[in-house]
Every structure is written in structure tokens, then in C-alpha cells.
C-alpha positions in Angstrom: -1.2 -7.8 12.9 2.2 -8.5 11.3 5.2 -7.0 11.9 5.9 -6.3 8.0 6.1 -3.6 6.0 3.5 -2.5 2.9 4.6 -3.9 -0.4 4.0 -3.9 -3.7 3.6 -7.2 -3.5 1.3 -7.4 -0.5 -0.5 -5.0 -2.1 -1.0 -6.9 -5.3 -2.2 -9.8 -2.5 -4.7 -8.0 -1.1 -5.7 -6.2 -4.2 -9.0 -8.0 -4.4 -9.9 -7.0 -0.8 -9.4 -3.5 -1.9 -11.4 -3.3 -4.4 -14.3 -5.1 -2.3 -13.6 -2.9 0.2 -14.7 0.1 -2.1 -17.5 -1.2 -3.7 -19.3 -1.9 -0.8 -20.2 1.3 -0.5 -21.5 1.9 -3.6 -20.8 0.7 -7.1 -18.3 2.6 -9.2 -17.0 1.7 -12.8 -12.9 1.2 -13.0 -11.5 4.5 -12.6 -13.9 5.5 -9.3 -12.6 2.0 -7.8 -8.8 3.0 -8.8 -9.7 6.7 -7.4 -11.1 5.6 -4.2 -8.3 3.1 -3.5 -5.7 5.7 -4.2 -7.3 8.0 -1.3 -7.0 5.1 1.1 -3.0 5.4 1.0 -3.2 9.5 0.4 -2.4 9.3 -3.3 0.8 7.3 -2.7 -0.2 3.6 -4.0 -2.2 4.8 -7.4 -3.1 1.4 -8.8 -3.3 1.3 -12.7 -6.1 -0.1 -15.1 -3.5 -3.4 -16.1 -4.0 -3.8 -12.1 -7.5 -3.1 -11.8 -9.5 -4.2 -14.9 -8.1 -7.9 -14.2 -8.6 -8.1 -11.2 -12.6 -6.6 -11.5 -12.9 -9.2 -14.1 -11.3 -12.2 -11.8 -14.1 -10.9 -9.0 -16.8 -11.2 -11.4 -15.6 -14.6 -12.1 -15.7 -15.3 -8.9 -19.1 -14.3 -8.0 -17.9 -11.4 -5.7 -18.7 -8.7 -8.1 -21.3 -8.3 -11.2 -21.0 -5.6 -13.8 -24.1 -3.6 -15.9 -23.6 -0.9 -18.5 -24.4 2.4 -17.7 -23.9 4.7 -20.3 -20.8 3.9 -21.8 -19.5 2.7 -18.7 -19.1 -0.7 -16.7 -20.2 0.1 -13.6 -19.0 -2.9 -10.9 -21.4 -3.9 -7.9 -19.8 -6.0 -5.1 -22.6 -9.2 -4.6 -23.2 -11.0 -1.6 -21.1 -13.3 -1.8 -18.9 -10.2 -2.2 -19.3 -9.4 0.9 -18.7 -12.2 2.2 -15.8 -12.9 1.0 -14.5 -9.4 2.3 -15.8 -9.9 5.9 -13.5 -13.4 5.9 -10.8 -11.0 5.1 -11.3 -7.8 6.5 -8.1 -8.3 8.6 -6.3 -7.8 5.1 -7.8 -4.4 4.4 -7.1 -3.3 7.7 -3.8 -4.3 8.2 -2.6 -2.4 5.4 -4.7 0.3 6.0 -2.9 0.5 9.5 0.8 0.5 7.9 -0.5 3.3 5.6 -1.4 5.1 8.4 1.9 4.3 9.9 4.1 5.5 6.8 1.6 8.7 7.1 2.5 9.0 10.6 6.2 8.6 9.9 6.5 10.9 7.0 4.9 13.3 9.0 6.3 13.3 12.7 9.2 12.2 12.0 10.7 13.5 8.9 10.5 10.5 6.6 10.4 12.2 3.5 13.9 13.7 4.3 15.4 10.5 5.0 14.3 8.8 2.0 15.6 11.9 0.1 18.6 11.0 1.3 18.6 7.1 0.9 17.8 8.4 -3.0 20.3 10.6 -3.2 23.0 7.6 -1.7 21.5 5.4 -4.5 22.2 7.8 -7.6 25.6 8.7 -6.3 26.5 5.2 -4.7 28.9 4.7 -7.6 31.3 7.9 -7.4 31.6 7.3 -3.6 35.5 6.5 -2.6 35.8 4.0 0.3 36.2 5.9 3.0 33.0 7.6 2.0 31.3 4.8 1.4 32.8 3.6 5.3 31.3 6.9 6.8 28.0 6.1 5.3 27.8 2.7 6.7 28.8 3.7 9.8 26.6 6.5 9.9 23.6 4.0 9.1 25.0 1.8 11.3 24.8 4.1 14.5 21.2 5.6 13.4 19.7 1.9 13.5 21.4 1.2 16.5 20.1 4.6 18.3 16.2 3.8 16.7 16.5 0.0 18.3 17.6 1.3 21.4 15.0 3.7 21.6 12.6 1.2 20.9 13.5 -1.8 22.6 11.7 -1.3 25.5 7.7 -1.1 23.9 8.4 -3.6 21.8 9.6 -3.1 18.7 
């Protein structure tokens, strides 16, 4: 595993993987694949049809998925190949499978949501800080990342 955090862009990366992932349990038409996806990060990375719809027709260009109407709806089966070609690159899906996990983890244990409340609130009032404010931020900031290294040094991380 790598040592970086989930991105957009890693995301986006790996989107492919993703959607293999979920189709090969079954095969689902667009907005079942961009449910399913969303559940694997808890409803926090909600990918949209311009991300999806692309990228299901760059698969079935590929070979790793084929597409039949039913109904009035596409509905996208991963193929063989498919599955192939997800198995090559399982490590993807699981790797940021893992970090959402983590984030999970984090937001949970160890009041994560509050401290990204804060970062937020810092960001939409950086510009009517004075400078010695601004100081007692970054040395506030400054001593938590210090304390969190500390703390972690020794397993690690």
C-alpha cells in the first residue's frame, strides 16, 4: 500500500476499477453502478453521470464491459476480459477502499469532522484575521502536527 491520501484525482484513476468492481456482482444500468460505488465510501465520494457514463462507454470499448437494453434502460455486464482486467488491478480497489476505511475510522474515533469544521471555518475567515491571529493559528497548527508525529513516530508513521 501507499502512503497517500484519497483524491479526487486518484479516484478519477481508479474509476474504471470501481466500476468493475461493482459489476461483478451483478449487472446494473448507470445509476445502480453510481449508487453502489457511493456506498463503498459511505455516501461521501458520490460520482456523477459526466463521470460514470464515459467511463462505462470507455469499458465497453475496451472489451471489459458489454451493454443490452432492458426496458428503457442500459444495463452494463462486466465481460471476461472484465474481470480480468480487474483481478490485474484489484490492489487499486483495495487500496482506496482501505483509506476510506481509514477517513471512516478517523472521522469517527477521533473527531475528524470537528477539525475539518474548523480548517473550514479558518478558510472563510482567513482574510479578516490580523497577524497576530493569523501567528496564533500557525503556531497552534504547528504544535498539533508536531504532538500527532510524536505520537506516531514510533509505529511508523
Amino acid at each position: 500500500m501507499h502512503d497517500s491520501p484519497i483524491t479526487p484525482l486518484k479516484i478519477r484513476g481508479a474509476f474504471k476499477y470501481l466500476v468493475l468492481y461493482v459489476l461483478r456482482s451483478k449487472p446494473m444500468h448507470g445509476y445502480s453502478i453510481i449508487q453502489e460505488v457511493s456506498k463503498l465510501f459511505d455516501g461521501k465520494y458520490v460520482p456523477s453521470p459526466g463521470v460514470v457514463y464515459p467511463t462505462l462507454q470507455l469499458l465497453e470499448d475496451m472489451g471489459l464491459v458489454e451493454s443490452r437494453i432492458e426496458g428503457r434502460r442500459k444495463v452494463y455486464v462486466i465481460t471476461d476480459d472484465g474481470v480480468k482486467e480487474l483481478e490485474k488491478n484489484i490492489h487499486v480497489v483495495r487500496e482506496l477502499l482501505h483509506y476510506a476505511k481509514e477517513i471512516r475510522t478517523f472521522f469517527q474515533e477521533l473527531g475528524g469532522a470537528e477539525l475539518v469544521r474548523a480548517i473550514s471555518n479558518l478558510i472563510k475567515n482567513f482574510s479578516k484575521l490580523d497577524q497576530d491571529r493569523k501567528q496564533k493559528i500557525r503556531e497552534a497548527l504547528e504544535s498539533l502536527a508536531r504532538v500527532i508525529n510524536e505520537i506516531l513516530e514510533d509505529i511508523g508513521g
